[in-house]
Structure formats: structure tokens, C-alpha cells
N, C-alpha and C positions, 0 to 999 in steps of 0.2 A: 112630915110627908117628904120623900124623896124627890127629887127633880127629874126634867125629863131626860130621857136617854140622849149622851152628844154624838155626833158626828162618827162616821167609822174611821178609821185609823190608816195609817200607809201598811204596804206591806212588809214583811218584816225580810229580815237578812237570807241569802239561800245558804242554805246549808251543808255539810260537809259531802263530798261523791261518795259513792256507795261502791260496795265491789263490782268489778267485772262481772258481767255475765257468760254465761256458756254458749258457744257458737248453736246456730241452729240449725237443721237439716240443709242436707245441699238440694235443692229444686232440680226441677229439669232441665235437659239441654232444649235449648231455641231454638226457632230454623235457624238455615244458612242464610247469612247475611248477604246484599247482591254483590254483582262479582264488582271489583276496584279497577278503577282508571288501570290501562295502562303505563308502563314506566318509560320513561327516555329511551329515545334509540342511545345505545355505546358510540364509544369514538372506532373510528376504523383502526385497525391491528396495522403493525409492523409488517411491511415486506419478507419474505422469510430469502433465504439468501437461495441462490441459483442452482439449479440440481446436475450433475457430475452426466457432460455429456458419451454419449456410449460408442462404440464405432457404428457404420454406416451399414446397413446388411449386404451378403451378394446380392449381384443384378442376374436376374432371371433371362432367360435366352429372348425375350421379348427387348432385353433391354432395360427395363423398369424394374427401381429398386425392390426388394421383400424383405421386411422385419422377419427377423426371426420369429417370431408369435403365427407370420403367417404362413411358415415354410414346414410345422411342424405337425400338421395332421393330414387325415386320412378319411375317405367315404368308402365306406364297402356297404356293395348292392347286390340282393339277390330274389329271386324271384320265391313265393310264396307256394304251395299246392295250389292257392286259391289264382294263382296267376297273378298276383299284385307283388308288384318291388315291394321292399323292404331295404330300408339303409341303415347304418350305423355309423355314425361321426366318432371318432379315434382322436384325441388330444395326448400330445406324449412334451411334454415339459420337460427340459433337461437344463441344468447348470453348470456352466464350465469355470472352475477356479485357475484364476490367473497365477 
């Protein structure tokens, strides 16, 4: 007559990898993440160097000087059938090469 069954045994060695698999479908896109800290303030910029001063405009018969920007336009006013002004501002920009 045989004897009783022993004990079970360790487990044995793992065995060799097997091939790669095949990648599998891409999923869907997720919500938006929340929004990120913001970043450091920068350092403050270089001074940029000094801009090229221009002459002084004429002085107006008041006395008081006028840039050029403000000596070059024009208002023309005229009355409507309906009897209301009507105006038109005239800006004329001109360059002069030295």
C-alpha cells in the first residue's frame, strides 16, 4: 500500500519573457487640468539710452510755446438745412528732411 501524500513543494523558477505585446487603442482626451500657480515676476530691464532731443516749436503771439503736432490742423464749421453746425477736424502731417 502506498503512503500518505507529503507536503507541497516551493514554487518553482519563473520562466523566460515572452514577446511584446501590441500597443492598445488610444482613450479619450480628459478634462482640463486646473489652471498652475503663477510664475515669478522677471527682473526689471535695462534703461534704454536717451532719445535725440528735437528743437523747440515757434511761440505763438500769446507768447506760449506750440509743438508742431499742435500748429497743424484745422476745424471747419458749417450749418446744416436742418440748422445744426456740423464740423470737420483736418489733420495735415508733414516731414521735413534736414
Amino acid at each position: 500500500m502506498p503512503g500518505s501524500p507529503g507536503a507541497p513543494g516551493r514554487d518553482g523558477r519563473d520562466g523566460a519573457k515572452g514577446d511584446l505585446g501590441r500597443p492598445g487603442k488610444i482613450g479619450p482626451q480628459g478634462p482640463p487640468g486646473a489652471e498652475g500657480k503663477k510664475g515669478a515676476k522677471g527682473e526689471t530691464g535695462t534703461q534704454g539710452p536717451a532719445g535725440q532731443k528735437e528743437e523747440r516749436g515757434d511761440k505763438s503771439e500769446s507768447g506760449t510755446s506750440q509743438l508742431s503736432s499742435h500748429r497743424n490742423w484745422k476745424e471747419c464749421t458749417w450749418k446744416k438745412r436742418d440748422g445744426r453746425d456740423s464740423g470737420e477736424i483736418y489733420v495735415s502731417i508733414t516731414f521735413s528732411v534736414l
